[in-house]
N, C-alpha and C positions, 0 to 999 in steps of 0.2 A: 519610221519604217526601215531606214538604213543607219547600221550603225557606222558613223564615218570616224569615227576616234578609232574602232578596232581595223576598219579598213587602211587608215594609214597606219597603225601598230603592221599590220598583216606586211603593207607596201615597206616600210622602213625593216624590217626584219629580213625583207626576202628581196630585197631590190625589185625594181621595176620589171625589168627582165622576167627574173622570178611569177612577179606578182600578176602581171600579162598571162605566162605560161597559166597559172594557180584559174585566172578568170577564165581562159578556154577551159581550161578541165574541169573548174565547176559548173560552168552552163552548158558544157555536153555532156556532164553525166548527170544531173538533175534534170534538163530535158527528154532523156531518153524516160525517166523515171515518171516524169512528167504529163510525158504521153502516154505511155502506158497507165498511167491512172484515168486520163482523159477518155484513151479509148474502150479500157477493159478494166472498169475497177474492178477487184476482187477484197471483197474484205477481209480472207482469211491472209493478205498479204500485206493489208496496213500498217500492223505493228511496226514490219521491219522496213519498210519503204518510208513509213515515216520517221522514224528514227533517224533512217539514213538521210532524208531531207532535213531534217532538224541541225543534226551534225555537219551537213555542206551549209545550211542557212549561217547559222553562228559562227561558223570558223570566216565566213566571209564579209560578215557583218549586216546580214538581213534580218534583223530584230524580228520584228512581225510575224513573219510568214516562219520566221525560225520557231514563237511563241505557237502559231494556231497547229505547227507539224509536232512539238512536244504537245498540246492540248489533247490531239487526234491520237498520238501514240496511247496516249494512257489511259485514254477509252479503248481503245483495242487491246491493251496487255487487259482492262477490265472488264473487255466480255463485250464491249459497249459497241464494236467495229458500226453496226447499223447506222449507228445516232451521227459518223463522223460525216460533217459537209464539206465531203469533196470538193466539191466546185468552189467551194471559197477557200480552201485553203489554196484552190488552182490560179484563181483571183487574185490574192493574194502575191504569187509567184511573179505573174505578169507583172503587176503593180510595181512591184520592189526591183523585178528587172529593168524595166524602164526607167524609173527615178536613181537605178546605180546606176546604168549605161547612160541617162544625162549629167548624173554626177563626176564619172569618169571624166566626160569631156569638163566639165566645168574645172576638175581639179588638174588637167592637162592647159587647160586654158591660163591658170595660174588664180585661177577664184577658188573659194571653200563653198563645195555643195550647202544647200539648202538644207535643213533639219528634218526634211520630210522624210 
């Protein structure tokens, strides 16, 4: 679900400090995007909402959820926007946020997050 090799690649490149800043900014601009899909989906806006989640997913190392938002995009560059299940790739979001925000503590704690 999480990718924690790229998430320490991400942390050792950008120091902690950095990598802190990097986590506010991806879960409040993927929340705001979030919502917005929760409250008012529009399919003719999946393409690029998803893409743009795909690209904050993998740069921060949410494997998963980065996998089901490139799947969704290219059903919508394919016509397909109807077929995408939103609410799981919203699932999905939650899921991976929880298991990084326990991970976070566990690698502050000085343990190696879990594989999940």
């Amino acid at each position: 679900m999480i990718d924690w090799a790229r998430v320490g690649e991400l942390r050792a490149e950008i120091g902690d400090e950095g990598f802190a800043e990097v986590v506010e900014l991806f879960l409040d601009e993927v929340e705001d995007v979030v919502a917005r899909l929760r409250a008012v989906p529009d399919p003719a806006t999946y393409e690029q909402d998803l893409h743009f989640l795909k690209g904050s997913a993998w740069n921060l190392g949410f494997s998963a959820f980065g996998a089901l938002c490139q799947d969704g995009e290219r059903r919508a560059a394919g016509g397909q926007a109807g077929g995408i299940d939103i609410p799981v790739i919203l699932e999905s979001y939650e899921r991976s946020k929880d298991v990084f925000i326990d991970g976070l503590g566990e690698l502050a704690a000085g343990r190696q997050p879990s594989a999940a």
